[in-house]
N, C-alpha and C positions, 0 to 999 in steps of 0.2 A: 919184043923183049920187055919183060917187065919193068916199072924204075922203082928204086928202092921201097918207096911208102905203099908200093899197087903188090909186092913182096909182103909185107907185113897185112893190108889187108887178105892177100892171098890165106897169108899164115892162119887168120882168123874165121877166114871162111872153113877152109877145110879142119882145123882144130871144132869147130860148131857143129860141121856137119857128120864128123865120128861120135861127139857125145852124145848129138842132137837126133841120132839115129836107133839111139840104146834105150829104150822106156824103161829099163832099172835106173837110169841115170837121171836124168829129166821127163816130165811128163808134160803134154800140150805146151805152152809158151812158156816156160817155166825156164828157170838157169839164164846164166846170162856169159856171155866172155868179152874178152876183152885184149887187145896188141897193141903198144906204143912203139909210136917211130922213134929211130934211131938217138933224132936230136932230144927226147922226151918231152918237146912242145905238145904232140897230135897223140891220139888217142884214139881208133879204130875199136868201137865196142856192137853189141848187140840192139838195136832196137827194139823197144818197150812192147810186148805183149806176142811178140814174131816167134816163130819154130826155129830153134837155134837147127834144126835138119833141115828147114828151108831157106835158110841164109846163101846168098849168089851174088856174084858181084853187082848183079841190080837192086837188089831187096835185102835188106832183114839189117842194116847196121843203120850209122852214122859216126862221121869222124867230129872229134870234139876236141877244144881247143885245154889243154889241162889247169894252164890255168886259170881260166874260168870257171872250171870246174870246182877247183879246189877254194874257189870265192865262196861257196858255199859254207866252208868250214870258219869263214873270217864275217860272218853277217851276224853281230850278235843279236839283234832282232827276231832271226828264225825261232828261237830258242824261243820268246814269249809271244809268238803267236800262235792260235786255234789252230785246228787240224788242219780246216779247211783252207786258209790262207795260207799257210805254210806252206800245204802243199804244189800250191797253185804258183805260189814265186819260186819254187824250188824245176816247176815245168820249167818257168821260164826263163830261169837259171840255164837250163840244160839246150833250151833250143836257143837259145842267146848264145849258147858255147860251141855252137853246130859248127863246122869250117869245112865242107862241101857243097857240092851240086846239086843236093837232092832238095826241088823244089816243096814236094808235099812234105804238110805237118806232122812229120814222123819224128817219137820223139825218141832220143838215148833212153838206154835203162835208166829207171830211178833209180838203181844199185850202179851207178856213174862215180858217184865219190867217193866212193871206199877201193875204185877200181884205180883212181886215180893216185892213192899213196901206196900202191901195192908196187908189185914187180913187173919187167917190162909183158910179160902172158900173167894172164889171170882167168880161172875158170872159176865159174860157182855153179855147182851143182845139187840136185834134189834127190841125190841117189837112193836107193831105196834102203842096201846097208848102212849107209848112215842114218837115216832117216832112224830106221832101228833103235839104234843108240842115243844120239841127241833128242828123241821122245821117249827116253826110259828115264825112269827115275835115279838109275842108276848108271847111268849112259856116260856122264866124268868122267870118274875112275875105271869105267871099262879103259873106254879111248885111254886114256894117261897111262895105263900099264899095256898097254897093247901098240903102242906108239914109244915105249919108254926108253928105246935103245937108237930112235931116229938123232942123227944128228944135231937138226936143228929142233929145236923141242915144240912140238904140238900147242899151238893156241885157242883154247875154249873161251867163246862169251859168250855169256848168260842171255838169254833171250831178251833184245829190244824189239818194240812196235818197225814194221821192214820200212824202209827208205829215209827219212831223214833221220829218224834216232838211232837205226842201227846204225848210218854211217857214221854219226857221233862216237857211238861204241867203237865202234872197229877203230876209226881213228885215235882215240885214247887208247884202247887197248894196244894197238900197234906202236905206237907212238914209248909207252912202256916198256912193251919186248924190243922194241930196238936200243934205247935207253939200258935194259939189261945186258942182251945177247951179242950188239953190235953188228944189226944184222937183220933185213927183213924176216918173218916168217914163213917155210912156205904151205901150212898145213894149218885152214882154221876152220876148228869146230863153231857153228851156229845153233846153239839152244833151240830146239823145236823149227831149224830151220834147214839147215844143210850141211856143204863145206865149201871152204874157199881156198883152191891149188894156185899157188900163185911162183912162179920161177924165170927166168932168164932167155929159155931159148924153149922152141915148140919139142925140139927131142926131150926134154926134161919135163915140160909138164907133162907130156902125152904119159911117159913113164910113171911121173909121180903118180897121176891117177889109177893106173893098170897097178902101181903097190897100193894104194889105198884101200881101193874096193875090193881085190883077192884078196889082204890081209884082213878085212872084216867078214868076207862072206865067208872063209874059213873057221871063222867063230861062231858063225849063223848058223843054226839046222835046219831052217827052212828054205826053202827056192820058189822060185816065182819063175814060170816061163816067160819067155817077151811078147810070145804070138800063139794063142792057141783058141781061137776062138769058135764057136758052132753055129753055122749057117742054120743049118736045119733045125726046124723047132718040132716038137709033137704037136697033137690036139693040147692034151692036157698044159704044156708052155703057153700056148697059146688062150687057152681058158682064162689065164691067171691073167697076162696078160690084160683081157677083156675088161675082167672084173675090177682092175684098178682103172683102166679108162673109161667103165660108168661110173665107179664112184665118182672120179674127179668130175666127170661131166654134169653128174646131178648136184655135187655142192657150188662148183665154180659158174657153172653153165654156159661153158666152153669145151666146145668139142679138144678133149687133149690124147692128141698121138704119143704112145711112147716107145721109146728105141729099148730094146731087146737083146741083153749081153749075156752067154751062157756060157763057159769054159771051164777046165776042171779045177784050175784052183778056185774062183768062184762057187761053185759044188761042193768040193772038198769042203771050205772056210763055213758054207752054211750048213755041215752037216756036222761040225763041231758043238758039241755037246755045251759051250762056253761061248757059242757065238753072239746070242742077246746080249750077254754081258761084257766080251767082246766091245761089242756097237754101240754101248749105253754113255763110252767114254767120248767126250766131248772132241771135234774139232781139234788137231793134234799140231798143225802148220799151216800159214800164211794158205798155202793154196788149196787145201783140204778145205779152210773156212769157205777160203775164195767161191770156187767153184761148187762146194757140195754141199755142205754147211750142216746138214744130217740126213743120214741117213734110215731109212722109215722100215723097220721090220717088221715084213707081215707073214707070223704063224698059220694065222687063215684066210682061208680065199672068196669066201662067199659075201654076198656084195655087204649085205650091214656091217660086219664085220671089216673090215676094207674101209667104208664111209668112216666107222669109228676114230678107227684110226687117225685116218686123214685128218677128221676133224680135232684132235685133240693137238695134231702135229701144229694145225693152222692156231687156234689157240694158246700155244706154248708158245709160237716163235713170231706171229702174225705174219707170216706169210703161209703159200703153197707149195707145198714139199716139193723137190725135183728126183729127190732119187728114193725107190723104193729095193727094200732084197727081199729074195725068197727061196725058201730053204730047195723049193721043187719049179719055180719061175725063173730062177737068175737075178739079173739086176735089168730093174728099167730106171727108164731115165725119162721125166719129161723135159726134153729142149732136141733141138734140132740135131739132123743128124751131125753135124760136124761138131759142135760142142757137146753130144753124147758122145763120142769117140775120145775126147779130152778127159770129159768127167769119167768115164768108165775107166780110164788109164791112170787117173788120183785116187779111184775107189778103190781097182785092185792094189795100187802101191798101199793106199791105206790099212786096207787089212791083210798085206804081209807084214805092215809096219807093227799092227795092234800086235800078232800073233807073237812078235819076236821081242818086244820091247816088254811084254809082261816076265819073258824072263829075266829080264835086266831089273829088279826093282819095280814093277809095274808101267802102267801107262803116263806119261808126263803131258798130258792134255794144255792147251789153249786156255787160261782164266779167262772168265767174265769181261773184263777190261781189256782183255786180249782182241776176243773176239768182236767185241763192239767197236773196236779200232777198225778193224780190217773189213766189217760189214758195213764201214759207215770211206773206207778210205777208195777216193775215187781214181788213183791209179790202179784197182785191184777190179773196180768195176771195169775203165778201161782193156782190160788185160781181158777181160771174159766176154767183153764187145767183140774183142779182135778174134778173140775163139772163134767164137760162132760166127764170123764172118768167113771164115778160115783164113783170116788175115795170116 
């Protein structure tokens, strides 16, 4: 028989493993949950960088102690250090908070403190309807009239850099709506990042969520399948193919293998007369930077052509491109197979995302300052370690 708190993490496994199963919902380690016991000392959350669909009662959490967690919000220090330090006292914030068995360096989510002043279940998800809206330019006022008649009223913050500044936000922001409303919230929009379901009991969020996502995809015209992908390639797949693993081979001079994604919305998206332009908008969210960071469109296939490319990409950004699209190739991916399957699953979310978000006001892209946070931020490198290991 279970004893209460082995109940709660129960709750958390299987609440993990329905969202953790949905790639509309979250993609590769992405999303995070979280159940507090009864006493509201303990805190049962996700583990940093893990497949919330592979979370078991061996793997994918740890339990934390809350308030130690919540020390985080009382160290005014955090506030005037560099990235780099910040983040690093802020790990060891989290494993210093750890309050089980599990011997190895696994660490909580960075998204720990914001889970920690929320309600006793908390999911935050990357769903791909949201996704939609919080990267439109006009994506507010959608949500806010489209939410207008919820009870408790819908909370939007504006995009913070993710782990320690957004928890900052969130807990102000929070901290004000309950100052207004007298009253957690349980519906929070994140700016170019997600939402955050937060409520009482596991029947309540599972619901909350099931109204979220129907009532957006209802306003969505497009759809994304979950799984629709093509083993079999032609000759001509296969050409394209070739011709981008000499180019890479001739300027890097490494032999590079790349994985091979064909399905009909990928087809479909590249035969959009609007898809260069589409692709030209930067980096849209925290994990798109993370793992993809741009996307390399190639009109043609023959090798100078292809090298060009490459080389201009290498130039722009000083590194080596990982992902390439093709109108009649598909998407390739250079990285292993298991973190091709990740990246391929943020590329498609990504360009359902472009597709539906230009009708809200256009694309709400990543700034400069954006992006150089999260290309420089070593939780996010962490997190695409774990990828590829298929941690």
């Amino acid at each position: 028989m279970l004893m209460k708190e082995d109940k709660e993490l129960s709750d958390l496994i299987a609440i993990s493993n329905i969202v953790g199963c949905d790639k509309t919902l979250v993609q590769g380690g992405g999303g995070n949950t979280s159940v507090k016991t009864d006493n509201g000392s303990g805190m049962y959350i996700k583990a940093s960088g893990t497949a919330l669909g592979d979370m078991n009662f061996q793997k994918g959490w740890r339990k934390v102690k809350i308030n130690k967690v919540k020390n985080i919000f009382e160290d005014s220090q955090l506030s005037e250090m560099d990235d780099f330090n910040r983040e690093n006292r802020i790990v060891s914030y989290l494993l210093k908070a750890c309050d089980d068995d599990i011997k190895e360096n696994i660490r909580p989510s960075v998204e720990a403190p914001f889970h920690a002043i929320l309600d006793k279940y908390v999911v935050h998800l990357h769903a791909l309807s949201v996704l939609a809206l919080v990267c439109a330019k006009g994506g507010k006022e959608v949500l806010e009239q489209t939410f207008s008649n919820q009870r408790n009223p819908i909370l939007w913050i504006p995009y913070a850099n993710p782990g320690y500044s957004l928890g900052i936000e969130i807990y102000k922001y929070v901290k004000d709506y309950v100052e207004k409303h007298g009253q957690l919230p349980n519906i929070i929009f994140l700016e170019k990042h997600g939402v955050i379901i937060t409520s009482k009991s596991k029947g309540q969020i599972l619901q909350l969520i099931k109204n979220v996502i129907d009532t957006l995809n209802n306003i969505l015209t497009n759809q994304i399948a979950k799984d629709s992908l093509y083993n079999d390639f032609t000759k001509e797949h296969l050409n394209i193919r070739n011709s981008v693993e000499t180019a890479l081979y001739k300027i890097t001079g490494q032999v590079c293998l790349l994985n091979q994604f064909i399905d009909n919305y990928i087809i479909n998206f590249c035969r959009r007369k609007d898809a260069t332009k589409l692709l030209k908008s930067p980096p849209m969210t925290p994990d798109e930077m993370g793992f993809v960071e741009n996307i390399i469109w190639l009109n043609n296939y023959d090798f100078d052509s292809v090298k060009d490319k490459i080389e201009v990409a290498i130039k722009k950004n000083d590194k080596v491109p990982t992902t390439f699209m093709t109108r009649e190739g598909g998407l390739l991916i250079r990285a292993n197979k298991k973190l091709s399957v990740v990246i391929r699953d943020i590329v498609a979310g990504s360009l359902f995302v472009r597709v539906e978000a230009q009708k809200f006001g256009g694309i709400n892209s990543l700034n400069s300052q954006q992006r150089k946070f999260i290309q420089n931020w070593e939780a996010e490198k962490f997190r695409v370690q774990l990828a590829a290991k298929g941690a």
